[in-house]
Each structure stands twice: as C-alpha cells, then as structure tokens.
N, C-alpha and C positions, 0 to 999 in steps of 0.2 A: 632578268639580268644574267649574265655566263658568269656561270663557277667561275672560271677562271678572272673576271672582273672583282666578283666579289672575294674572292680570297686576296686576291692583289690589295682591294681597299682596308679589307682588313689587317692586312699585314700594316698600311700603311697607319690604320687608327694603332697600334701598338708603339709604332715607330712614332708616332704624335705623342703620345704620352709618355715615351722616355723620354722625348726632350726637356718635356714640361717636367717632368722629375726632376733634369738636372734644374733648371730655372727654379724652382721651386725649392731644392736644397742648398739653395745658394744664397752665400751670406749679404752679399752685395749684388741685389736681382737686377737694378737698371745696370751695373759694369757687368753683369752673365749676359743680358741681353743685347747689350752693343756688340758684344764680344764675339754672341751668337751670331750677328748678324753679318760678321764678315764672312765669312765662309757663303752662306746664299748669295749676296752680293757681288762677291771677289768671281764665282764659279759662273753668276748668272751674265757678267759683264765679259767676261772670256768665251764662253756660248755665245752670245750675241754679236759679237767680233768673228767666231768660227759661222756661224749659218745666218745672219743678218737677221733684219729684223719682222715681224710678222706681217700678214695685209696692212695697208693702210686705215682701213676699215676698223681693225682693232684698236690701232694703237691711243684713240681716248681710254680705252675699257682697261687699257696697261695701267695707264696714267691716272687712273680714278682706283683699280685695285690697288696702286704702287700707295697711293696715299692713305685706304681705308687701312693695307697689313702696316702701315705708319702706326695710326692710331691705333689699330688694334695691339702691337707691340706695348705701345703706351699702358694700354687699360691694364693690359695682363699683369705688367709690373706692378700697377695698382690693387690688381686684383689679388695675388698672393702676398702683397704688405698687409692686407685685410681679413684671409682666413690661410686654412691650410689646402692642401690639394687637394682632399676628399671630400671637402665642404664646397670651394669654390671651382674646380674644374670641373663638377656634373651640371653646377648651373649653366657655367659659362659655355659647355659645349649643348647642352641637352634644350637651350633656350633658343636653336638653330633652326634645328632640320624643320621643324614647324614653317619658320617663317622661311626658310627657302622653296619648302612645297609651296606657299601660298605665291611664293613671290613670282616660283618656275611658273606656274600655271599663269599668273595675268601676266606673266611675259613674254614666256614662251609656248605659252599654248599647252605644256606640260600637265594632264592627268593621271595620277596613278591609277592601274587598277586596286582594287577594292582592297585584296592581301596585301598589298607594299603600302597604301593608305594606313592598315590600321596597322603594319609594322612599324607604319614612320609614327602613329601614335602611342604603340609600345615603346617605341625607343628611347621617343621623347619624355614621356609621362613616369618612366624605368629610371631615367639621367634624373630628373627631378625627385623623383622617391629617392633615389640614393644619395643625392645632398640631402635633403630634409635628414635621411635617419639620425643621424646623429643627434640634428638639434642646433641651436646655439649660431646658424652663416646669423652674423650681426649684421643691422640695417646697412653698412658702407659697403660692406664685403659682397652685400644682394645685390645691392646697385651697381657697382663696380664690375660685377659677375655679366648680370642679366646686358649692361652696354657693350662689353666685349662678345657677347652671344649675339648682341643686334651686328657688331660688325662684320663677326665670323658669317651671318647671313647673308651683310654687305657682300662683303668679296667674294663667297663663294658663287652666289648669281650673278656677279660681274665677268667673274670666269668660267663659269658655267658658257655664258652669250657670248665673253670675249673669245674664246679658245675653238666656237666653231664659224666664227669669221677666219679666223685668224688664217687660215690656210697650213698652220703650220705650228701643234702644239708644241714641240721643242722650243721655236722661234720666241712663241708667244708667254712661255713660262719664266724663259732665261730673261725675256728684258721685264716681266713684273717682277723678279727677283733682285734687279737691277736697283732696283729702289732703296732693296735692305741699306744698300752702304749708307743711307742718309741717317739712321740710328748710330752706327759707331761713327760718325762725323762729326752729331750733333754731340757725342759722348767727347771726343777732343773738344770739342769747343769749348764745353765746358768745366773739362776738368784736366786741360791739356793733354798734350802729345804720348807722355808716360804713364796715363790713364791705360791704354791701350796692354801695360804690361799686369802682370798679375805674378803668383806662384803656378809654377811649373803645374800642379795636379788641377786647381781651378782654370787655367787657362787650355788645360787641356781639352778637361769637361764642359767648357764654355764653344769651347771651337767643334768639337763633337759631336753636343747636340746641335748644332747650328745645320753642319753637315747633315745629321740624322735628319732635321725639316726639310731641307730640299729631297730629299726623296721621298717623304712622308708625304708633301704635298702634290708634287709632280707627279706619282700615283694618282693622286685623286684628281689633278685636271684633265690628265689623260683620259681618266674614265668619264670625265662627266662630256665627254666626244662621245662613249658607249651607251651610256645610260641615262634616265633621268635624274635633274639633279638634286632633286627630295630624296631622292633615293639612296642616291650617292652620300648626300651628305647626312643622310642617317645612317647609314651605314660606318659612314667614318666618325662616329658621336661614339659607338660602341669601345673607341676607345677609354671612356670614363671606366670600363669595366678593370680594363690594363692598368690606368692608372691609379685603382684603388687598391689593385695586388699589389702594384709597385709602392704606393703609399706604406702599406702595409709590411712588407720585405725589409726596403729601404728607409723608409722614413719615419717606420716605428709607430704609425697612424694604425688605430681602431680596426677590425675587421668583425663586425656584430651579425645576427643573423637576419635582420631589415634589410643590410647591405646588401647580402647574398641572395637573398629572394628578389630585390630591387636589379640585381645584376641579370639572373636568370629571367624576370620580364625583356630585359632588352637582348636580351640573346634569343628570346621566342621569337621580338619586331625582327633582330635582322635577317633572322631564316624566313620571315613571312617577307621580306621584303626581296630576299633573295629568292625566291619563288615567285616574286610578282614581275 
C-alpha cells in the first residue's frame, strides 16, 4: 500500500476516534448522535445535488450501506450506555478487519500477501488484548460491542464493492451519507422539533464531531479504490490506539501497562500491513 494511503487512513483512524470521544462523553449519547448526524447528512445531500448521483450499478450497495451506518448508529449508542470507551471501542472496532479480510476475499477475490495477513492479525488480536486489559466489558457491553463490529464489517465491504462500481467515489459517498438525516428525523419524531436544540457547547461538540466523521470516513472509501479492503480497514481499527490516549487525557480512563504493550502489537500489524 503507498505511504501516502496509509498515512491518509491513519490520519483518518485518529479523526474516528475523536468523534467517538465526543459521543462517548456525552451526557445524552442518542440526542449527540442525531445531532452528529446532521452535519454528514446536511453535506452528503448538498454534494449529491452538486455532482449527482453515482452508477446505477451502485446505487443498491448505497441503500444497503445507508441502512447497515443506520443500525450501526443504533448499536453504538448502545454500546457506550454499557461500558466505557476503552473497554468497548477495541471490541467494537478490533472485531472487524478480521471479518472484512474473510469477507473481501470470497467477494472480491481479495488475498493479502502473507505480511499485511499477519498485520491484519496483529491488529486485530492488539484491539482485542486492549479491551480485555482492564477486565470487567460486562456480558451486554460484549454483545452490544462485538454486533456493532459485525456491522462496521457490514458496511465497510459494502463499500469497499459499492465505491468501485460506482464510477465516482465522491458521488457514491455523498448519497450513503444521505441516509445520516434519518437518525435526527427519527430524533424529532420522537422527542419533537426542540429536541434538535441543546446548550451552545454540547451542540457544538455534537455538530463537530459529526463534521469530524465525514472526513474520517471518506478517507477510508477513497482508499479502499487503492487498496485492499482488510487492509484498509485494519488499518483504520488502529484508531483504538488514539482513542485510548484520548480516553485517557479526556475522559480520565486508566492507562496500564497491558494497554501499552496491547497498543504497540497493533502499531507492529499496521506497518506490516503497510509494507504488504
């Protein structure tokens, strides 16, 4: 993979994992996450009106991603009502790139050579030692974790296949981002129209990282045009690493030295990966 890919993806796992900070620090996480959601939404439907919309050929693979980042919205709120970020964002990210290598290859024909294989098993195996050290992700928090990892594998090999029909990664990003709006819609519905208001500093930090996702993500579709997408998307798991600093900074969360050895495993995977 090119330097220049992989420093992109990783810029973009950092920018993944502040957003999840703010969602995670936040007192009322389904009103952060509708809130988040305008911003991708608002930008993705304004793109898609500026450069139309992608092959026709894509646009199920829109409509099936638009629905799995639905659900996975969902889980995630569920997921941090059930632990903290350092417990539940390693599962939830680290329980991926696995199942998107397995899935790239009987789909797309996708084999890693042998170093980016056992980076992706670094990476993965590193995300998982690092929730474990602690101790204590409760049976709900697991579950909860591990179904939002199965989705994050959904979508990412949905995009992965849809984005190189598509003719036209911009085209094909803006209208699955199009979908966000259906989270702060279903937030009016039901908690009406003045749901949508907050305090000045939480609705900032709501709208922020929302912003911060769309180009967290659109980094990684773009790449997965350049790269394979086990690859990619172990690479972009490494932001478990970010969000434990940031855990830690911000949110006053543990930093032990299991962590730190569990962190440096997956920083081995993704130079092996980036060298494959």
């Amino acid at each position: 993979m090119a330097p220049s890919v992989v420093a992109l993806v990783l810029f973009a796992a950092l920018l993944h994992a502040s957003w999840n900070a703010l969602l995670r620090g936040g007192e009322d996480r389904f009103w952060s996450m509708g809130v988040m959601n305008i911003a991708p939404g608002a930008i993705g439907l304004a793109v898609c009106l500026w450069v139309g919309l992608p092959s026709r050929e894509s646009l199920p693979l829109v409509v099936l991603s638009g629905l799995l980042h639905i659900l996975y919205n969902a889980l995630l709120v569920l997921t941090y009502r059930s632990g903290d970020l350092g417990q539940t964002y390693p599962i939830a990210r680290g329980s991926s790139p696995a199942l998107v290598s397995v899935g790239a290859a009987l789909l797309a024909g996708e084999l890693l050579p042998l170093s980016a294989a056992i980076g992706v098993a670094l990476v993965s195996g590193g995300i998982i030692a690092l929730a474990l050290a602690r101790g204590g992700v409760g049976r709900a928090g697991l579950l909860a974790a591990l179904a939002t990892g199965t989705t994050i594998a959904g979508y990412t090999l949905v995009d992965g296949l849809g984005v190189r029909v598509s003719g036209d990664w911009l085209a094909y990003t803006a209208a699955m981002f199009c979908f966000h709006l259906v989270l702060p819609a279903w937030l009016v519905a039901r908690r009406g129209a003045r749901a949508l208001a907050g305090k000045p500093k939480q609705l900032g930090m709501a709208l922020a990282g929302g912003t911060i996702s769309i180009a967290a993500y659109s980094v990684v579709i773009w790449a997965m045009q350049k790269g394979a997408m086990g690859a990619v998307s172990a690479l972009r798991e490494t932001s478990v690493v970010f969000a434990v600093l940031l855990g830690r900074i911000f949110l006053g969360e543990t930093l032990t030295v299991n962590r730190i050895v569990a962190s440096c495993v997956i920083a081995v995977g993704a130079v092996l990966i980036g060298h494959g």
